[in-house]
N, C-alpha and C positions, 0 to 999 in steps of 0.2 A: 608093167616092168619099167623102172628107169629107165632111159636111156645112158650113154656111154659118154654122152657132156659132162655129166656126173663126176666120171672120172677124171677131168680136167678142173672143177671143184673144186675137189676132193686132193688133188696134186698141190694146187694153191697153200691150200690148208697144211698141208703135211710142212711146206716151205718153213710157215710161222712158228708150226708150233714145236717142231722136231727142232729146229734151230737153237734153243737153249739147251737141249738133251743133246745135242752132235759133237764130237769130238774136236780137236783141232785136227787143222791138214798133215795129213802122213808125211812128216820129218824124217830126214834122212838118218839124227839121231836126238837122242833127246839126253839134256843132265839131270841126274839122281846125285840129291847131295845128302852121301854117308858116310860118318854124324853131321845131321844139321845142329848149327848153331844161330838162335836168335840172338843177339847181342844185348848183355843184360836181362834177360829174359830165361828163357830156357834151350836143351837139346834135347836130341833125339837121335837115336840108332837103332840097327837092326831090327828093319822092318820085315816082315815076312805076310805075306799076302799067299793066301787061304795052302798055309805051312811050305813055301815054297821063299821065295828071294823076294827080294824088292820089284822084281818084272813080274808080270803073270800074263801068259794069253791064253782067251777062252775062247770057245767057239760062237756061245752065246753071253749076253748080258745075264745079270742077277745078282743077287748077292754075293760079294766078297767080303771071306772074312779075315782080317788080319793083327797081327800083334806087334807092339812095339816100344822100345825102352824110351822111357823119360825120365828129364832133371829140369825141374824146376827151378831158380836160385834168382832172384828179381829183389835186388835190393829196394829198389825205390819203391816199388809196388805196396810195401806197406804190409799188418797182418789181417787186410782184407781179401776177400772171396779173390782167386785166379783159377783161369782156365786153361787148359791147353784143346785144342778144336781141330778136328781133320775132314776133308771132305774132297770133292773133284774141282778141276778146274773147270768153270764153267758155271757151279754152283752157285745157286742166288743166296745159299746159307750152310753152312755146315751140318755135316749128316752125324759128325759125332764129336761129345764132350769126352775125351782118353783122362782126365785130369783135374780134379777140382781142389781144391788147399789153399793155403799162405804162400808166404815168400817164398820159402823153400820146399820141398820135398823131402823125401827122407835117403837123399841119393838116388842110385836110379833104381827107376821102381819098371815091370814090367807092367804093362795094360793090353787091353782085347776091345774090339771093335769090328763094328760091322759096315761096307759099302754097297750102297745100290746101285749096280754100273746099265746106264742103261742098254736096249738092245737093237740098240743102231751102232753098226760097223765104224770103228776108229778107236784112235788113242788118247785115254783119261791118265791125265795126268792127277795121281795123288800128292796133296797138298798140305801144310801143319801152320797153325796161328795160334797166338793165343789170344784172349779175351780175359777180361775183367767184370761179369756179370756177376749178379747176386749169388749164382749159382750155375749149375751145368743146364738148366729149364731153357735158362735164358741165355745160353751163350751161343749157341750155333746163327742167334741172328747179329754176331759179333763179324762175322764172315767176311762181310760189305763196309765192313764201319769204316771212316776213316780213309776213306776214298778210293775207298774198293778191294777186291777179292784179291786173296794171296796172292803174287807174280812165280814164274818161272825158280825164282831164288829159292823160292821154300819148297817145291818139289822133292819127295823125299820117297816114290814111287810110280810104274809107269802099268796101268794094264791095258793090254790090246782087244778089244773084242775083233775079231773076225770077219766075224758071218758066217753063215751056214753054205755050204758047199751048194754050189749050183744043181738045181730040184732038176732031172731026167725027163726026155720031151714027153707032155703028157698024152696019154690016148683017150682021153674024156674027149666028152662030141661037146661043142662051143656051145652046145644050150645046155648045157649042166655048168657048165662054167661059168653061162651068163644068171645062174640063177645062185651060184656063191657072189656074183658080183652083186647082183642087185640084195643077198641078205647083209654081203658086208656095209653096201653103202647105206643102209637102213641102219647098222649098228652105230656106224658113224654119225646119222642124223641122230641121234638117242643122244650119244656121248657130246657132243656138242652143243646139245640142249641142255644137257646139266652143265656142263662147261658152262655156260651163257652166264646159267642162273646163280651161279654160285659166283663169278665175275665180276657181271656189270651192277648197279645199281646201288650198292651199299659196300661200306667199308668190309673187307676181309681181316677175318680173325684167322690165327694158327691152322685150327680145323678148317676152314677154305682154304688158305693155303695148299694143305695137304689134301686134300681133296682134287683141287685146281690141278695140281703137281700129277696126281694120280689118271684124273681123264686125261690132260696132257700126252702121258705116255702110251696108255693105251690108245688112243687116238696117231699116235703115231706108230705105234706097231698093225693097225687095223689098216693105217696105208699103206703101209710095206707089204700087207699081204691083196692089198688093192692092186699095187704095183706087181707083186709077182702072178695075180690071176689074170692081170692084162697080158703080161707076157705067157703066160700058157693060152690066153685068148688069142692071142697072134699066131701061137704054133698051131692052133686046132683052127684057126679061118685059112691058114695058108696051107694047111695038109686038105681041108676041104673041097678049096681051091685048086687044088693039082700045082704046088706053088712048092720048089723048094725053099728048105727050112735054112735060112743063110745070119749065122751069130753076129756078122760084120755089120749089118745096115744101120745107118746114121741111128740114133739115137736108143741103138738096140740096148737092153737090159735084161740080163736072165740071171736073174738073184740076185741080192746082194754083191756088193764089193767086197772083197777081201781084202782084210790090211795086214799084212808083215807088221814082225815085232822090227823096231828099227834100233842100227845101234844104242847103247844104254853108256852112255859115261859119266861114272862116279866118281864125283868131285867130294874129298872129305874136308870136313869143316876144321879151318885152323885151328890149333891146339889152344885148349881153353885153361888156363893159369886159374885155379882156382886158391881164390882170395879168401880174406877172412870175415866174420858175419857179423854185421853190426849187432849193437846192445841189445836184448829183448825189452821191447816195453817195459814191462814189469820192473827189469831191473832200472831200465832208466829213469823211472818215476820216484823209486828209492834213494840213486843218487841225486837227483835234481833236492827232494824232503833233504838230504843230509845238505848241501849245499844252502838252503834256505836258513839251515838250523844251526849255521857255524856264524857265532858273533862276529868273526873279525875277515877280513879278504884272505889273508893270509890262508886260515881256517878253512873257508874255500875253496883254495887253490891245492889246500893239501887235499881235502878230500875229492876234487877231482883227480890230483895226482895220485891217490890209493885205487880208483876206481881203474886206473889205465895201467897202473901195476900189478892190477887182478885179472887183463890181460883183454881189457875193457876196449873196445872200437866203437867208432861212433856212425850212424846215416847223417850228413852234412843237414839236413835238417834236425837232428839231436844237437849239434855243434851249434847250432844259430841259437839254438833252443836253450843250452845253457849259457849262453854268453849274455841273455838278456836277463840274467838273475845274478849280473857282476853289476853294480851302482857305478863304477867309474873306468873307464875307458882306459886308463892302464892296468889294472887290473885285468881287463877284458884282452888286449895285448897278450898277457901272460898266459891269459888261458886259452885264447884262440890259439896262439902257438903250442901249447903242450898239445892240443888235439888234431895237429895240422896233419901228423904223420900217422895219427892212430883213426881217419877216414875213408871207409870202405870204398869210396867212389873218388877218382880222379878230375882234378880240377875244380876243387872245391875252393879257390881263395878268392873267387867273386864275391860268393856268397856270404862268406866271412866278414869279409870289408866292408860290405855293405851294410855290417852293424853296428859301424864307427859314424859319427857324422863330421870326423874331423880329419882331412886331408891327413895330417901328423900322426896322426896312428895310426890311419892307412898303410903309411911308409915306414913306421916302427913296426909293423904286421910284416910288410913285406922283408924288412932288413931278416928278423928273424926266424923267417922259413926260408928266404932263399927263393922268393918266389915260389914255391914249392908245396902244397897242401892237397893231399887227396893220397890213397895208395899206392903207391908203387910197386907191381910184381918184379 
């Protein structure tokens, strides 16, 4: 039979590895912001976790499942692959891809998704990012990118796990109990040999990952019940002993902790002005041929000006883009200014001027917009 050093080991261990899976400290309150808005990017609303509100307390961890409204609209992003990614705080990557498409969406779209909360006592805050990965395969390791895991800002739900009500003193006789302790720390030797092996010595692909992730947890649930057999080992050496049973003594523990749901205040995300959608590709390559295909400036100028009477907007990269198919630089004047007002994105007359190389139409750019290029709600 081991001995009960073991279980100071085995406390060690729980420290490291439970430390990524543990909550934050029990907060007096926490913000939930409903609708999130990423700026330039996408929102998000009404969330409900497993059919209830944006708060959920459970008794124990598991899966939670939840549903929630998205909008897409990321002008700059371009019509490659976007993600939108949800997961906990705390997480080394996102547990889910709610979202994969272009620029936009098609308004708000509902989606479903699933979290694994783990089942150690506190509060997970749920969190939303997006990514830009090839696909959804790849975007939950989008999580971390970029200097790290979502902050507080993007919190857009809170679940509390508990704990399980304090277990009733037990009447097992202390050598039944020390022979759960010695099969669990045997479990624990197992689980942390494959831990080892799957860890050290070569690079980790996805599948370790998820594996690692997996003994992890269990590994820390196999302590917690280390922990709660020690303390029914205490009640049965001390009822043995003729020793009243006293919950007060320094470092006493009988079950888990319990955590309160704490206050919830939701912050809704400023009123989002929704603007108008730059040119499609497609179309824009059309105009760019008709502009090539007009002999004279003038000819140019009109069929840009038909194209923005058709009710045409530009991504300030489409504006740079046909200013460099005008030969002379007042010309290019003419037409940076028609497009100055018809630019989805604000504060676009950097970018403009910087396709001059001459001080003087710099300043003929700016006399004509008024300083002024990008859209204005």
């Amino acid at each position: 039979m081991r001995t009960l050093a073991r279980l100071f080991q085995w406390a060690s261990l729980a420290a490291v590895l439970a430390a990524p899976l543990a909550a934050s400290a029990q907060p007096d309150q926490l913000t939930v912001h409903d609708p999130f808005f990423e700026p330039g990017r996408f929102m998000t609303r009404n969330l409900q976790l497993n059919g209830g509100g944006n708060s959920l307390v459970v008794e124990r961890g598991g899966q939670v499942v939840g549903t929630l409204d998205i909008k897409q609209r990321c002008e700059r992003c371009g019509p490659g692959a976007n993600q939108i990614i949800v997961g906990l705080a705390g997480d080394t990557r996102a547990q889910a891809c709610v979202w994969n498409g272009g620029a936009r969406s098609r308004g708000w779209e509902s989606v479903r998704f699933a979290l694994q909360v783990p089942d150690v006592p506190g509060i997970y805050e749920v969190r939303v990012s997006g990514a830009q990965a090839k696909s959804c395969r790849g975007a939950e390791q989008w999580w971390t990118r970029g200097g790290g895991a979502p902050n507080g800002d993007s919190t857009i739900g809170v679940i509390v796990v508990q704990g399980a009500p304090a277990p009733p003193p037990s009447d097992r006789h202390w050598r039944a109990i020390m022979r759960d302790i010695d099969r669990t720390t045997g479990d624990l030797d197992d689980l942390s040999e494959k831990l080892r092996r799957v860890t050290e010595g070569r690079k980790m692909n996805r599948r370790d990952e998820d594996d690692a992730r997996a003994y992890s947890r269990q590994i820390a649930d196999l302590v917690q019940t280390l922990d709660a057999l020690h303390g029914e080992l205490d009640d049965a050496v001390a009822q043995a002993l003729h020793e009243t049973r006293r919950d007060d003594r320094p470092g006493r523990r009988r079950g888990p902790r319990r955590f309160v749901q704490p206050q919830i205040v939701v912050v809704a995300a400023p009123d989002v002005v929704e603007g108008p959608m730059a040119m499609a590709p497609d179309t824009y390559s059309r105009l760019l041929a008709r502009i090539d295909d007009a002999a004279f400036p003038d000819a140019q100028l009109k069929a840009l000006r038909d194209a923005i009477h058709a009710d045409g907007w530009f991504l300030t990269s489409q504006a740079v883009g046909i200013l460099k198919h005008f030969s002379f630089d007042n010309h290019k004047v003419d037409a940076a200014a028609m497009m100055c007002p018809r630019i989805v994105e604000p504060g676009a007359l950097p970018e403009l001027m910087a396709a001059f190389d001459f001080e003087s139409y710099r300043d003929q750019l700016r006399e004509k917009t008024h300083n002024r290029c990008g859209y204005m709600p």
